[in-house]
Biopython code that builds the backbone (N, CA, C, O; Angstrom):
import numpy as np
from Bio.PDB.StructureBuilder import StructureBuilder

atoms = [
    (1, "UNK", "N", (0.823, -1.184, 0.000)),
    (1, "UNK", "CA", (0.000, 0.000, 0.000)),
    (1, "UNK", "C", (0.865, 1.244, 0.000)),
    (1, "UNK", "O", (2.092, 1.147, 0.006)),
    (2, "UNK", "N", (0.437, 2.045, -0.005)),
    (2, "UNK", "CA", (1.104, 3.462, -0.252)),
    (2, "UNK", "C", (0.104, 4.591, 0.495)),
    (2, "UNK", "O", (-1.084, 4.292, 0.606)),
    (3, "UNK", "N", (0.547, 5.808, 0.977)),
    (3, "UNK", "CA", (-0.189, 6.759, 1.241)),
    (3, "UNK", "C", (1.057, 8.345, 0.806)),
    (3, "UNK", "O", (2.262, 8.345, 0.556)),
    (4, "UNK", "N", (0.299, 9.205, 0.868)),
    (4, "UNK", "CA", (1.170, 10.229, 0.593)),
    (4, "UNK", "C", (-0.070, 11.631, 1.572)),
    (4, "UNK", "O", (-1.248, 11.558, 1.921)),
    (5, "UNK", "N", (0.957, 12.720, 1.694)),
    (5, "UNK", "CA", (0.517, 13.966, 2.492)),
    (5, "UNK", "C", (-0.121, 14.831, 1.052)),
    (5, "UNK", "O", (0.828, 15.253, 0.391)),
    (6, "UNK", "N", (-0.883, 15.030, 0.701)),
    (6, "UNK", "CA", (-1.446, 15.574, -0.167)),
    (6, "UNK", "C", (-1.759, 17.123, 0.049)),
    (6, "UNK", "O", (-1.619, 17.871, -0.919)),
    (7, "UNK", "N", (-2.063, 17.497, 0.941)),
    (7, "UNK", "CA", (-2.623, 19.271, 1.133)),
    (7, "UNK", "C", (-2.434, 19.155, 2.843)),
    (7, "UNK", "O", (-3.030, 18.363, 3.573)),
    (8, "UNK", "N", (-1.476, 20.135, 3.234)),
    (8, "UNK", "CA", (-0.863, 20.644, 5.026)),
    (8, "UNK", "C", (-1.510, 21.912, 4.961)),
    (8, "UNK", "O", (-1.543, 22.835, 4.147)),
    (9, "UNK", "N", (-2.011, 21.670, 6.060)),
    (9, "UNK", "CA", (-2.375, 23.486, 6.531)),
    (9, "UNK", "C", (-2.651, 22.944, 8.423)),
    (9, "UNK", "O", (-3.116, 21.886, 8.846)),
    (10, "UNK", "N", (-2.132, 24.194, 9.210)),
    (10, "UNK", "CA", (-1.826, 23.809, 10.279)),
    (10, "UNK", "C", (-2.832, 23.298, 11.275)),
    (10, "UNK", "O", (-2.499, 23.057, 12.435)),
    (11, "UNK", "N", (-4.154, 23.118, 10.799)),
    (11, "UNK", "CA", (-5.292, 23.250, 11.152)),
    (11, "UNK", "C", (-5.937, 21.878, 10.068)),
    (11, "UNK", "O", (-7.141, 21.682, 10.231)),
    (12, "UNK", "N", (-5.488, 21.282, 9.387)),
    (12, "UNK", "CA", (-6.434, 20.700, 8.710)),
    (12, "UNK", "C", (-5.207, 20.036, 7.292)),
    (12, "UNK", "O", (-4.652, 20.668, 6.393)),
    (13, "UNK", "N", (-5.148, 18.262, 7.707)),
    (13, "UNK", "CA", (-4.153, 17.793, 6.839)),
    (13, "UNK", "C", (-4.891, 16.902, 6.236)),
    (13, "UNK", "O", (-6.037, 16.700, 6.638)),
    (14, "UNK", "N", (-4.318, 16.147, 5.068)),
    (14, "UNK", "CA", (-5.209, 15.612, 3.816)),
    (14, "UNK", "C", (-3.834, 14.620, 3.048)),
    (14, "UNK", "O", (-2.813, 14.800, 2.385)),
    (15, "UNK", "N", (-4.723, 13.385, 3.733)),
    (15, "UNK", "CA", (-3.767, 12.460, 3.006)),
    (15, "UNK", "C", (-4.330, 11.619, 1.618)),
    (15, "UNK", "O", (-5.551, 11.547, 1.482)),
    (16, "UNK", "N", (-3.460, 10.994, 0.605)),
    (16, "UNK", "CA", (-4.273, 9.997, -0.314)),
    (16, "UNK", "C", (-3.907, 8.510, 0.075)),
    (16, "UNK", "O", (-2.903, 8.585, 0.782)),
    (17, "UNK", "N", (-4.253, 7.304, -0.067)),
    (17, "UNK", "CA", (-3.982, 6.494, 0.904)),
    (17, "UNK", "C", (-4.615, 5.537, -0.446)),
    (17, "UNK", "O", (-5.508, 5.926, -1.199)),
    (18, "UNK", "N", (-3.956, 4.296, -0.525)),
    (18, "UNK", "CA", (-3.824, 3.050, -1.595)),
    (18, "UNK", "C", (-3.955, 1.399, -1.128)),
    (18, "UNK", "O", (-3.985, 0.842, -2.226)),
    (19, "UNK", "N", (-4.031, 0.535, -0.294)),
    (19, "UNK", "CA", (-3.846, -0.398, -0.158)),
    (19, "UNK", "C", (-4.558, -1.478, -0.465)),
    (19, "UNK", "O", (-5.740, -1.201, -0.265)),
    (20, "UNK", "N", (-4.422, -2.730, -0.906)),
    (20, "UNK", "CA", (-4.927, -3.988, -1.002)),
    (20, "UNK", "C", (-5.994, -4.997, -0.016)),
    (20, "UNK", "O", (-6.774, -5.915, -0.271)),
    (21, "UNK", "N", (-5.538, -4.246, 1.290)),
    (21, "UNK", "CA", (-5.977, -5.011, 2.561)),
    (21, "UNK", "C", (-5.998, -3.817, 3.523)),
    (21, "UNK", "O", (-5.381, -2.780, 3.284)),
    (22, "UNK", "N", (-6.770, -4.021, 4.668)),
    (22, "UNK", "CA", (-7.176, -3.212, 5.544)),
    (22, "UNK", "C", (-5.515, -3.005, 6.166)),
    (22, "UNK", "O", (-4.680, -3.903, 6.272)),
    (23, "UNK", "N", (-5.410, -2.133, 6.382)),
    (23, "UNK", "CA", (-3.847, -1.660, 6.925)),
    (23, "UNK", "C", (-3.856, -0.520, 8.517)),
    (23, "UNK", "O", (-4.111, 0.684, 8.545)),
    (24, "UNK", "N", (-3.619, -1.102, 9.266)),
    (24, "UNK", "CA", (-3.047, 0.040, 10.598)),
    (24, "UNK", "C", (-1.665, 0.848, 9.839)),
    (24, "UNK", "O", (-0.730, 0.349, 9.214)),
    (25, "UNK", "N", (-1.946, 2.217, 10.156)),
    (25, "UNK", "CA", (-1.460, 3.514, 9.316)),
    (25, "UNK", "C", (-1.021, 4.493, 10.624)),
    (25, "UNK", "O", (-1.848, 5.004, 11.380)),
    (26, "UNK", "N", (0.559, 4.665, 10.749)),
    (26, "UNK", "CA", (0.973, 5.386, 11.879)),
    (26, "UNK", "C", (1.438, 6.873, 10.920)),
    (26, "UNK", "O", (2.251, 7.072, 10.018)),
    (27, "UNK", "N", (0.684, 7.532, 11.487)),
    (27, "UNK", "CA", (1.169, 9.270, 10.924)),
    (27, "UNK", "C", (2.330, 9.683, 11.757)),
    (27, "UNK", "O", (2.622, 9.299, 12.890)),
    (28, "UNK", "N", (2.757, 10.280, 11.218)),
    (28, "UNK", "CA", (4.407, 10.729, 12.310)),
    (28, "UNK", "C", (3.662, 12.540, 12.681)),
    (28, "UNK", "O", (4.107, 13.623, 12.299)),
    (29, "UNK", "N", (2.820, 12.344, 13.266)),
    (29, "UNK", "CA", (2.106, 13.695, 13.888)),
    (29, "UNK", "C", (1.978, 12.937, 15.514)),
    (29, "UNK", "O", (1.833, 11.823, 16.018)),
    (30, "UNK", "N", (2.125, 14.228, 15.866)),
    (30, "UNK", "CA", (1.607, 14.256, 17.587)),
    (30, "UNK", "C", (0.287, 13.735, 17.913)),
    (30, "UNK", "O", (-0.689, 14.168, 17.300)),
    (31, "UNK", "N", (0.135, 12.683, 18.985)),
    (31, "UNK", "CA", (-1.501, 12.561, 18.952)),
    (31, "UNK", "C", (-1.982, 13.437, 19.998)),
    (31, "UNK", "O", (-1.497, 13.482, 21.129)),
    (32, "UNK", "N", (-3.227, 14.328, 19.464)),
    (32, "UNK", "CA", (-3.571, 15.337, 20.444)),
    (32, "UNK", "C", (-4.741, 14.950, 20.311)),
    (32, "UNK", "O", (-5.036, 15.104, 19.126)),
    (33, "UNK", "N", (-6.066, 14.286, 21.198)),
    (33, "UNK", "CA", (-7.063, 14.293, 21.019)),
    (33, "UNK", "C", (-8.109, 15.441, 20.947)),
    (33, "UNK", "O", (-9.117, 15.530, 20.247)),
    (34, "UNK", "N", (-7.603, 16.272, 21.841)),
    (34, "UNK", "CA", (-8.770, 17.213, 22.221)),
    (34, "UNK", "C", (-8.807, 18.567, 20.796)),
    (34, "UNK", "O", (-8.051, 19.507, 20.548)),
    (35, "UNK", "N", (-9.926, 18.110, 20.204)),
    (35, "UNK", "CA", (-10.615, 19.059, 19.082)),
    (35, "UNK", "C", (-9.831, 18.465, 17.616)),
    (35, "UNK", "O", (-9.901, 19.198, 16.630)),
    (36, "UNK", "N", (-9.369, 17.634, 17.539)),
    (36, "UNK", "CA", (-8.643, 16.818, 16.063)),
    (36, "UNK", "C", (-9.741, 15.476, 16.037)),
    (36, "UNK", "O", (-10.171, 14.694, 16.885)),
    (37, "UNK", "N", (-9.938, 15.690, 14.510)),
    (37, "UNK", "CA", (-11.533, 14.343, 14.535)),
    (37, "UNK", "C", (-10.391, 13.955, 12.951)),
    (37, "UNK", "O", (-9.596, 14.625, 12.291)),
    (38, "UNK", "N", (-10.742, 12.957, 12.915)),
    (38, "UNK", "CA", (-10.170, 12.112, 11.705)),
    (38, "UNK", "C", (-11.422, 11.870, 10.528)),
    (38, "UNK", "O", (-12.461, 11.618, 11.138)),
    (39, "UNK", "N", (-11.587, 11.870, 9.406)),
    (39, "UNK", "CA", (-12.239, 11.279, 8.277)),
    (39, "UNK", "C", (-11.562, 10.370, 6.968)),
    (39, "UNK", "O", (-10.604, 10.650, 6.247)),
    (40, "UNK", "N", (-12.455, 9.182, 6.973)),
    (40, "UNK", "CA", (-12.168, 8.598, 5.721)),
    (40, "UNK", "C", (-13.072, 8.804, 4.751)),
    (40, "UNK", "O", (-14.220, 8.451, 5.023)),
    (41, "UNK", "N", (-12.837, 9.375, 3.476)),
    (41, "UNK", "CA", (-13.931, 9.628, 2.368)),
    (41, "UNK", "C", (-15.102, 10.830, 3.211)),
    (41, "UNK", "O", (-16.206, 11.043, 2.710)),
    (42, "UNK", "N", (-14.730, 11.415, 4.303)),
    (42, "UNK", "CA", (-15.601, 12.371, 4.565)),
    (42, "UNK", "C", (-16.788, 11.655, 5.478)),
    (42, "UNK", "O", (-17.948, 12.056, 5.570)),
    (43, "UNK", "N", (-16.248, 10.570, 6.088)),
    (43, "UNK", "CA", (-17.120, 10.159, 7.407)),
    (43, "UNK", "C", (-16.069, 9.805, 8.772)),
    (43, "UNK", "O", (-14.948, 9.304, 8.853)),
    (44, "UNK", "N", (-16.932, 10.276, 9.655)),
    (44, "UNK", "CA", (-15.764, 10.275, 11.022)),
    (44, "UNK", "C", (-14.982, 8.997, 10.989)),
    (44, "UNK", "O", (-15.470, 8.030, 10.404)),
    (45, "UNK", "N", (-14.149, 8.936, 11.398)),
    (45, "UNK", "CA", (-13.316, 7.964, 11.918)),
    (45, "UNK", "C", (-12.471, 7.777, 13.164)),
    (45, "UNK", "O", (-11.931, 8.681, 13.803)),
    (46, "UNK", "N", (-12.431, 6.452, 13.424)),
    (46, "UNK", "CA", (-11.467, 6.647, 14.815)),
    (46, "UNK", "C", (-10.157, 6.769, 14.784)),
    (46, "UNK", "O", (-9.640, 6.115, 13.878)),
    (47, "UNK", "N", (-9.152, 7.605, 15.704)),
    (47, "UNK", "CA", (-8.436, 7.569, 15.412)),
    (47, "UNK", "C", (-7.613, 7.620, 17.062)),
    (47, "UNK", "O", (-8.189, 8.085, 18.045)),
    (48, "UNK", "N", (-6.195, 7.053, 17.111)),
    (48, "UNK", "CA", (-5.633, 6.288, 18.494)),
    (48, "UNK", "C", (-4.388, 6.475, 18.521)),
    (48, "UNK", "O", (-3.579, 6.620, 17.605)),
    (49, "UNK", "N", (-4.227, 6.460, 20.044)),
    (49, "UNK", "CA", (-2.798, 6.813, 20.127)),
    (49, "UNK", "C", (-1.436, 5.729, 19.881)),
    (49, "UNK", "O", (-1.525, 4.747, 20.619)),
    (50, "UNK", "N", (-0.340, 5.726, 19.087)),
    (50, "UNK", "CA", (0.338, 4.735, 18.885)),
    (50, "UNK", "C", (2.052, 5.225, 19.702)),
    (50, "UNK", "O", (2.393, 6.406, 19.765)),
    (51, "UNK", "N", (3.007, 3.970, 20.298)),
    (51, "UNK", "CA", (4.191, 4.743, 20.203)),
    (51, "UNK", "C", (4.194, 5.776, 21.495)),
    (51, "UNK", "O", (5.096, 6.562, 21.785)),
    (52, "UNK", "N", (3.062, 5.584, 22.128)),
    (52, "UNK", "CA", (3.404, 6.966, 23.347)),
    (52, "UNK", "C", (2.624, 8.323, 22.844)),
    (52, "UNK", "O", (1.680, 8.824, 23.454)),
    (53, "UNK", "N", (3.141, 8.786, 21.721)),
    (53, "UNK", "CA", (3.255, 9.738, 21.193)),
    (53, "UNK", "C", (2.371, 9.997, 19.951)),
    (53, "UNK", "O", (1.526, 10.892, 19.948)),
    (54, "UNK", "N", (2.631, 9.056, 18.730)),
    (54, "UNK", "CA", (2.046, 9.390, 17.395)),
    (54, "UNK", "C", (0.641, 9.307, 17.554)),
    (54, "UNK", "O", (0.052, 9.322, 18.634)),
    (55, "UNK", "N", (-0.103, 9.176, 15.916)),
    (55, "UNK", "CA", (-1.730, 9.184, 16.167)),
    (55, "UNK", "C", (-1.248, 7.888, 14.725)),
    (55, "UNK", "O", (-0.335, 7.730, 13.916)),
    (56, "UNK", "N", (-2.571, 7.203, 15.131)),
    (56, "UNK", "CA", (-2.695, 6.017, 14.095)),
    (56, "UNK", "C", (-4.278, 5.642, 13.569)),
    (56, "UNK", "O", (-5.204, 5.867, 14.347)),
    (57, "UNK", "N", (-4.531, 5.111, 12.334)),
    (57, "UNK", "CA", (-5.681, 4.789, 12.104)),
    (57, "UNK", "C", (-5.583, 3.259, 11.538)),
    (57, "UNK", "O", (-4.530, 2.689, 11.252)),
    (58, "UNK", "N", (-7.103, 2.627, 11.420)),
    (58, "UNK", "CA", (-7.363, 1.258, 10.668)),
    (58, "UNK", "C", (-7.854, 1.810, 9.512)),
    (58, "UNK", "O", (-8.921, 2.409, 9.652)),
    (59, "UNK", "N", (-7.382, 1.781, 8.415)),
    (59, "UNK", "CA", (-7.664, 2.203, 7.129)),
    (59, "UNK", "C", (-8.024, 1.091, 6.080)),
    (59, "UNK", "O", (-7.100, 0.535, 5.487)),
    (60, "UNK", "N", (-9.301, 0.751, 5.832)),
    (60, "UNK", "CA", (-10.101, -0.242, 5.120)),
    (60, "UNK", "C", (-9.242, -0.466, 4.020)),
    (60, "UNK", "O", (-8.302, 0.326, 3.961)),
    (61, "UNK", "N", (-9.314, -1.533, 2.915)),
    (61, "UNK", "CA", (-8.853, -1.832, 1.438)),
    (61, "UNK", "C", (-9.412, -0.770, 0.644)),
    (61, "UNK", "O", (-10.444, -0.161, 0.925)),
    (62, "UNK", "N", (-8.422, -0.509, -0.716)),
    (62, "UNK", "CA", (-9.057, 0.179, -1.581)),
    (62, "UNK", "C", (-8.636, 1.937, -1.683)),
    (62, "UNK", "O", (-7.888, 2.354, -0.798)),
    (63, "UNK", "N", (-9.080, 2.844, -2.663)),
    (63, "UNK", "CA", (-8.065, 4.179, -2.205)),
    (63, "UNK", "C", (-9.354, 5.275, -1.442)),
    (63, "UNK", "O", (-10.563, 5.496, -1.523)),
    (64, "UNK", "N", (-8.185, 5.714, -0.718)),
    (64, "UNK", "CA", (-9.373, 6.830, 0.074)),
    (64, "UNK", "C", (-8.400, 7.857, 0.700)),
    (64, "UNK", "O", (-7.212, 7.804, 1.019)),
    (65, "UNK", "N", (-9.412, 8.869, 0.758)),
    (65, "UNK", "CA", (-9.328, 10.260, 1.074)),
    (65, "UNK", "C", (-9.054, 10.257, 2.964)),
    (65, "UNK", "O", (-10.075, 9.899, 3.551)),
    (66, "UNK", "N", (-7.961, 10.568, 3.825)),
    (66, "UNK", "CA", (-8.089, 10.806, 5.018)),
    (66, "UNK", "C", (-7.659, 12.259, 5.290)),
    (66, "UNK", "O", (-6.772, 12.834, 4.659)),
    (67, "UNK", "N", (-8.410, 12.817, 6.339)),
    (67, "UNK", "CA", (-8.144, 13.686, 6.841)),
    (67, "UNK", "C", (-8.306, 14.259, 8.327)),
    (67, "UNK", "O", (-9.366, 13.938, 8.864)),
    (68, "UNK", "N", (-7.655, 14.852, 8.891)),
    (68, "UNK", "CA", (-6.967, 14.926, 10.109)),
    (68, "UNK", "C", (-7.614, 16.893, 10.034)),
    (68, "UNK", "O", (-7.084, 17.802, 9.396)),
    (69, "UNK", "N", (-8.993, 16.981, 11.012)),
    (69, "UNK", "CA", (-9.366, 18.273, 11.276)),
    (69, "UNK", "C", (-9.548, 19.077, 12.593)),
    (69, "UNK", "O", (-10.295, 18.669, 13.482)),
    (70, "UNK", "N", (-8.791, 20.314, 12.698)),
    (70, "UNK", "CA", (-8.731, 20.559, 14.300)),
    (70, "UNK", "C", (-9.809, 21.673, 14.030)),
    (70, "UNK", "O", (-9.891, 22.739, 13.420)),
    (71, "UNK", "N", (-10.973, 20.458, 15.191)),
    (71, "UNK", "CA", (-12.381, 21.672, 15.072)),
    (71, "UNK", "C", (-12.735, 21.353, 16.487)),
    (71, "UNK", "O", (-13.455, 20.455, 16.925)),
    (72, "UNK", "N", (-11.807, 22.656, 17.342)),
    (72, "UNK", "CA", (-12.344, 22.303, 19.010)),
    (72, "UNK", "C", (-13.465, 23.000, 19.238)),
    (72, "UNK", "O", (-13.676, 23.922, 18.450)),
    (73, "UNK", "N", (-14.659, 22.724, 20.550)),
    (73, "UNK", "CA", (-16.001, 22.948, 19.964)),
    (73, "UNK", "C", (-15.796, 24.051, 20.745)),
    (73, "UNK", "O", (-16.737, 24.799, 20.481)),
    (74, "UNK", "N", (-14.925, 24.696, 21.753)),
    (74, "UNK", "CA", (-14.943, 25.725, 22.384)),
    (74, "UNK", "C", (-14.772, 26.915, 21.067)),
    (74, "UNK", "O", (-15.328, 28.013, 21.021)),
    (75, "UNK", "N", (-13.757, 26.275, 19.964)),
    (75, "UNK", "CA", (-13.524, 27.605, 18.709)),
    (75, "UNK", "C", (-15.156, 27.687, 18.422)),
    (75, "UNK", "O", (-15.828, 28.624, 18.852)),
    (76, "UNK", "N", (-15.624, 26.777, 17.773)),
    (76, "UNK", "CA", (-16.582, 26.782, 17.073)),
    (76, "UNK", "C", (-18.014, 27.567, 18.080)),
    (76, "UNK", "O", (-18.818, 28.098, 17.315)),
    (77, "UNK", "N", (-18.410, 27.700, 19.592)),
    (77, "UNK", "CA", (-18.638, 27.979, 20.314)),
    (77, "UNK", "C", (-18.494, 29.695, 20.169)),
    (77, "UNK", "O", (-19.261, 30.564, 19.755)),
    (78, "UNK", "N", (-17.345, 29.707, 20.634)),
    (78, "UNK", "CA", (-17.046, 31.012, 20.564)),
    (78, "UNK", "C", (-17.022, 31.434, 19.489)),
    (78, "UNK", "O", (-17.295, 32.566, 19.889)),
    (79, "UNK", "N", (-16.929, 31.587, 18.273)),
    (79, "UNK", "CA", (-17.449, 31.732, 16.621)),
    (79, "UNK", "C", (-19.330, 32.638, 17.137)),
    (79, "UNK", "O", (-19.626, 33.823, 16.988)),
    (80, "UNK", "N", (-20.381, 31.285, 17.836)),
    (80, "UNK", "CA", (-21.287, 31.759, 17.304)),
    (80, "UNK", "C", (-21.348, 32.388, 18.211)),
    (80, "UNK", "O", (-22.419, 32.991, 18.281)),
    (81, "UNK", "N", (-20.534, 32.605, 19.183)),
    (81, "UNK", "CA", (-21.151, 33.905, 20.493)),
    (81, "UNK", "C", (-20.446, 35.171, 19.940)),
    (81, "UNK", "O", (-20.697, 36.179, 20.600)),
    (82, "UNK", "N", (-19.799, 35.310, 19.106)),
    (82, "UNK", "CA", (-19.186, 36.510, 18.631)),
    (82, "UNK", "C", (-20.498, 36.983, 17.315)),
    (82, "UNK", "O", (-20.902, 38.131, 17.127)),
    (83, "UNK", "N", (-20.957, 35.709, 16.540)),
    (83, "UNK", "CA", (-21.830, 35.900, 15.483)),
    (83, "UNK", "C", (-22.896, 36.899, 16.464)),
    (83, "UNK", "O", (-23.246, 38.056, 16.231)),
    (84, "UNK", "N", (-23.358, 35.803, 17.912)),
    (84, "UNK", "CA", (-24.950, 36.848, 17.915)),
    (84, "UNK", "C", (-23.959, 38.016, 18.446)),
    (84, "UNK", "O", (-24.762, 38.919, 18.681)),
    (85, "UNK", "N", (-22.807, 38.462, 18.737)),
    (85, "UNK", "CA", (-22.645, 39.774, 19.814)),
    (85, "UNK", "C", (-22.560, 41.052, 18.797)),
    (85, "UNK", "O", (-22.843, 42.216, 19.082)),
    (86, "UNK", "N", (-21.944, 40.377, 17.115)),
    (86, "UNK", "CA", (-22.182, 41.130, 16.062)),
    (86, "UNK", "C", (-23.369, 41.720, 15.957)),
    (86, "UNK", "O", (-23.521, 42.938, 15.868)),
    (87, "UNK", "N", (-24.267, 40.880, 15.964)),
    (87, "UNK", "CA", (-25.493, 40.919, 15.736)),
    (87, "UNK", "C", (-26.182, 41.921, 15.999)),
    (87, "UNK", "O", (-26.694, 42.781, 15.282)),
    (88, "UNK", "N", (-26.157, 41.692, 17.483)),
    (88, "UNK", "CA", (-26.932, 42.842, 18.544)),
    (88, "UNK", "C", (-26.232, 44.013, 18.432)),
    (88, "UNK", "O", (-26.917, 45.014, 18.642)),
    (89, "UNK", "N", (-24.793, 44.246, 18.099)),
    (89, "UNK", "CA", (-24.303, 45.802, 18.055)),
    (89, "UNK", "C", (-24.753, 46.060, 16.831)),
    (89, "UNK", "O", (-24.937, 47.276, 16.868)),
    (90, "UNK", "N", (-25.021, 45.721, 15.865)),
    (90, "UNK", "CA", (-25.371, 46.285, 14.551)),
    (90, "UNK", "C", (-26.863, 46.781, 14.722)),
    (90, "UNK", "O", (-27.239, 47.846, 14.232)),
    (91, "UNK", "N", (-27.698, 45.933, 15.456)),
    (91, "UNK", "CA", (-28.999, 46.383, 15.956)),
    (91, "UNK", "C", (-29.039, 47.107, 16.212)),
    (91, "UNK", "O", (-29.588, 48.023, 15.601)),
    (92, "UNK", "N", (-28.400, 47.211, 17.462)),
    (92, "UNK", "CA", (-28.380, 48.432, 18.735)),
    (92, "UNK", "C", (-27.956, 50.033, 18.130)),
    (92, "UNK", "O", (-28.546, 51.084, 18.382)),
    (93, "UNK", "N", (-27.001, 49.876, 17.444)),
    (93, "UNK", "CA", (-26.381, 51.072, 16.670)),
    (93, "UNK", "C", (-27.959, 51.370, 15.522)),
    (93, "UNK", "O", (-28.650, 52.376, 15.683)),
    (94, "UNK", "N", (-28.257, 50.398, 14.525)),
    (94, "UNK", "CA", (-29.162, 50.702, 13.969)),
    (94, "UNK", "C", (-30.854, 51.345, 14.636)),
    (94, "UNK", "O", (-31.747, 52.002, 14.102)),
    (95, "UNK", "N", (-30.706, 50.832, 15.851)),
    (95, "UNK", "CA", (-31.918, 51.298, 16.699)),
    (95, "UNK", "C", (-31.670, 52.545, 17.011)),
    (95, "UNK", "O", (-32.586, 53.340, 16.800)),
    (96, "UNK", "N", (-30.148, 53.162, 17.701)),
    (96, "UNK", "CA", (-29.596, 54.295, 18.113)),
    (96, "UNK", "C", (-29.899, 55.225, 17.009)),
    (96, "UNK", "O", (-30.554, 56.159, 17.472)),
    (97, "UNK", "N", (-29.631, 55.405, 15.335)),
    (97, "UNK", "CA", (-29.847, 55.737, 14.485)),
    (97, "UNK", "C", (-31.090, 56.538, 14.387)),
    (97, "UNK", "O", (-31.471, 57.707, 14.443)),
    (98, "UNK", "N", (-31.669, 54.979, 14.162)),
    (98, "UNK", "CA", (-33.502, 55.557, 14.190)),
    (98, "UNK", "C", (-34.025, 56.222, 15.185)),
    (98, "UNK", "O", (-35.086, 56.785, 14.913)),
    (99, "UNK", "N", (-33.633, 56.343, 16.242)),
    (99, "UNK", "CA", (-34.114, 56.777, 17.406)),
    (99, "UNK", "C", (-33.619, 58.355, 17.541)),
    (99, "UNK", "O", (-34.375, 59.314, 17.700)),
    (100, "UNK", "N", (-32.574, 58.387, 17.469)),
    (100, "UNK", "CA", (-31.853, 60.451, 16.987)),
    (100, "UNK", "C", (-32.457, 60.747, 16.089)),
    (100, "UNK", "O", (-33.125, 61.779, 16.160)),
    (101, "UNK", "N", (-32.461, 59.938, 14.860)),
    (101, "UNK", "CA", (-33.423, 60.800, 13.723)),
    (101, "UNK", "C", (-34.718, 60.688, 13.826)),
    (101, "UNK", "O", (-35.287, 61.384, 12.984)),
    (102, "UNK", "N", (-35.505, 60.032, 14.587)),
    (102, "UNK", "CA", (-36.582, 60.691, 14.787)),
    (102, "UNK", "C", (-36.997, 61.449, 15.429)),
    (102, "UNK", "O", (-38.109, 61.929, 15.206)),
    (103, "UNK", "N", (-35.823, 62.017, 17.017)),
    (103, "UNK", "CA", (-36.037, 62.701, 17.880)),
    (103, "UNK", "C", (-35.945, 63.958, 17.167)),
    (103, "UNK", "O", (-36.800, 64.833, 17.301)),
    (104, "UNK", "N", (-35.035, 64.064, 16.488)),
    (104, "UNK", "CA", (-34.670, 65.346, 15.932)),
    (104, "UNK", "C", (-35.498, 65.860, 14.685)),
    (104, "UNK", "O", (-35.397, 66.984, 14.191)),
    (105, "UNK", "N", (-36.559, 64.574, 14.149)),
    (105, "UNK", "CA", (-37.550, 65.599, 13.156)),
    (105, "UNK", "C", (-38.222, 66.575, 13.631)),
    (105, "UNK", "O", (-38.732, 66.341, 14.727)),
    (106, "UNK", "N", (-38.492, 68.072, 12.987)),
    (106, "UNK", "CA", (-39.269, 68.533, 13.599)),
    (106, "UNK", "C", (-40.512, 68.345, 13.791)),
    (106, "UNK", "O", (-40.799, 67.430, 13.019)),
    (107, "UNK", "N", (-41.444, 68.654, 14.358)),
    (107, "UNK", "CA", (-42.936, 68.264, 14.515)),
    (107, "UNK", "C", (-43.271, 69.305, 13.373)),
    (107, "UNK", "O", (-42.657, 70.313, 13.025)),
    (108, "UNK", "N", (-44.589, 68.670, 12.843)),
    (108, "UNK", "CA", (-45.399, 69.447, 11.439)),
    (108, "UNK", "C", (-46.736, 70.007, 12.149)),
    (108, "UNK", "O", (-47.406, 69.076, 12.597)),
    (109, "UNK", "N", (-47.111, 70.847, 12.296)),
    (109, "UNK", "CA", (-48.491, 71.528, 12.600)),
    (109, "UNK", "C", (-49.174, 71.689, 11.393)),
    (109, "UNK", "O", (-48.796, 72.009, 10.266)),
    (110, "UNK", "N", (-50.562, 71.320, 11.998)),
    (110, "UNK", "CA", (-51.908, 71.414, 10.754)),
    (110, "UNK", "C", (-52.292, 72.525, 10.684)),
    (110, "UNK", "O", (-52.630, 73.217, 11.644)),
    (111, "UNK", "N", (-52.289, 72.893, 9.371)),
    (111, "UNK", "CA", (-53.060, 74.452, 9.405)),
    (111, "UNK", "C", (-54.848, 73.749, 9.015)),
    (111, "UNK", "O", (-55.156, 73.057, 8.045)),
    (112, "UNK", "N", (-55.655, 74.178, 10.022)),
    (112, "UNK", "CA", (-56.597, 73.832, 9.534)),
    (112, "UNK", "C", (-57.801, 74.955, 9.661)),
    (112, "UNK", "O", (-58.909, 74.730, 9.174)),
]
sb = StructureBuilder()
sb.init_structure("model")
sb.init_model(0)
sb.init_chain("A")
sb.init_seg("    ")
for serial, (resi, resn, name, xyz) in enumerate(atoms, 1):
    if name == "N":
        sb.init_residue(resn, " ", resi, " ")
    sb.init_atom(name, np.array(xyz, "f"), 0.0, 1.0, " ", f" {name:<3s}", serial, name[0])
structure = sb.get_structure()
């Protein structure tokens, strides 16, 4: 079998992977569990510590796509608490807006 590093980014690695028979596959990366999820062909996978140190997978027969993604849920968390805090200041400013310019129209009297 064969595998190769196909696309590195420090956050998110992408291997291509070849074999005949189901194969245990030691990556020479650090195993860090917390917020790194593994995929084969784009469905979770497990992935374990080998060596003390490295991270390893069971990689089925046949060629496939693995990838190694650091998505800790505290980032992703804090993402949407920044989304609503956007949110509400754009409101708030837009409410502030409407609220001066209407204070400041003048009033219209009826001539009647």
């Amino acid at each position: 079998g064969s595998i190769s590093l196909t696309d590195y980014n420090p956050n998110h690695l992408t291997y291509s992977y070849q074999a005949e028979s189901e194969q245990l596959v030691v990556f020479s990366e650090i195993y860090y569990d917390k917020g790194w999820n593994a995929f084969i062909d784009g469905v979770p996978a497990e992935h374990f510590r080998v060596n003390y140190v490295l991270r390893a997978m069971r990689i089925p027969e046949g060629s496939h796509s693995i990838e190694f993604k650091f998505e800790p849920s505290s980032y992703i968390i804090g993402e949407y608490i920044a989304l609503a805090g956007s949110i509400l200041s754009i409101l708030f400013i837009g409410f502030a807006i409407y609220w001066e310019t209407k204070k400041k129209q003048p009033e219209v009297k009826n001539k009647a």
